[in-house]
N, C-alpha and C positions, 0 to 999 in steps of 0.2 A: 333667611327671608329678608329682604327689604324692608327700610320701614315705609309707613305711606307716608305722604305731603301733602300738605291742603292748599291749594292753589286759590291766591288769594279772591279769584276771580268766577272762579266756582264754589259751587257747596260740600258737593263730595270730593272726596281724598283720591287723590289721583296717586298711581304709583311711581315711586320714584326710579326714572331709568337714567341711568348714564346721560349725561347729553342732555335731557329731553330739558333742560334749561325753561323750567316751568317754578323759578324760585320765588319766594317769598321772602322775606325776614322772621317771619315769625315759622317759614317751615325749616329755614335752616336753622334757627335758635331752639328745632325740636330738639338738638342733638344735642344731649347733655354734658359729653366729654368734647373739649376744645378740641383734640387734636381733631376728631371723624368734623368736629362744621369747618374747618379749616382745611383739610383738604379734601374734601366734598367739595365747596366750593370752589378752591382753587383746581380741582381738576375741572369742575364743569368751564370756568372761565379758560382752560386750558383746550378744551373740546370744543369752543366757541371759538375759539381765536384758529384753531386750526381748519374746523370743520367752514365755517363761513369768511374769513377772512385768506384763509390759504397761508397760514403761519408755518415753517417747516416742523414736520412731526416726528422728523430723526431726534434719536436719544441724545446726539452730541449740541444740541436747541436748547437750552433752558426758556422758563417761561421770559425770563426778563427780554431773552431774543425775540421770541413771539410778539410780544410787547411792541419793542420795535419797530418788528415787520409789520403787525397791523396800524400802527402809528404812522408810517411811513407809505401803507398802500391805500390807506383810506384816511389820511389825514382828521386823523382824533384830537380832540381838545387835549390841550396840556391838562386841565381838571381833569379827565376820564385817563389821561397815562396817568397820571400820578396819585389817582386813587388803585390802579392798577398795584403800581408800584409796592405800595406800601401791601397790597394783600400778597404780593409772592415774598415780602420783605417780610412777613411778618407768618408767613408759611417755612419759609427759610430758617426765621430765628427757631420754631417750636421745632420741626425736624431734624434739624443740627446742633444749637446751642443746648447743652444740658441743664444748665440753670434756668431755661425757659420754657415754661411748663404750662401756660397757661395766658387766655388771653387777657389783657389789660382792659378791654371792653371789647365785650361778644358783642352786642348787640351795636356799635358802631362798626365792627367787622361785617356784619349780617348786614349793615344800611351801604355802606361801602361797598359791594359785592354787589346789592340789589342797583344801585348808581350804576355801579360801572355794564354791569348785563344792561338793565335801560338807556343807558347811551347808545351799546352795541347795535341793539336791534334796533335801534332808531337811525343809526348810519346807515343800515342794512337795508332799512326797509323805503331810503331816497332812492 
């Protein structure tokens, strides 16, 4: 079962779907193991970049392509790619590197994430 999330903006706990990019910081920081708010979040911003920007969604894409292409179609602040950045950089080090287990600060990863979604949907929504 999913866990719920509490949308900072309502009262009740809304369910957590794929996608439905309804985050918080304090609902990603429910997840107590780094690896699941790490990539939880980096997929949701992976789903956002594809679903609203039109980022290629072929497996041979990584997210930093993605990155890119929404950089380059919708002209994003160098601060919103380069907080990007650092969140697939630092999804990258825990999935690959074996000596990196853990994050150095969750909850600047959790603020970093909620930045880089509220720029999105702010480009989106000119």
């Amino acid at each position: 079962q999913e866990p719920t999330r509490t949308n900072k903006n309502q009262q009740e706990p809304t369910a957590n779907k794929m996608g439905a990019n309804q985050s918080t910081t304090q609902s990603y920081l429910q997840y107590k193991n780094d690896f699941e708010l790490v990539i939880r979040a980096t997929k949701d911003l992976e789903h956002l970049l594809e679903t609203q920007f039109g980022a290629p969604s072929s497996k041979q894409d990584g997210l930093h392509d993605k990155i890119t292409h929404a950089q380059q179609s919708a002209n994003l602040s160098k601060k919103t790619v380069k907080k990007m950045r650092y969140l697939v950089t630092i999804r990258n080090k825990l999935v690959h590197d074996h000596g990196f287990n853990q994050l150095p600060d969750r909850r600047g990863f959790a603020l970093s994430y909620d930045s880089v979604e509220k720029e999105l949907k702010e480009v989106l929504a000119k």
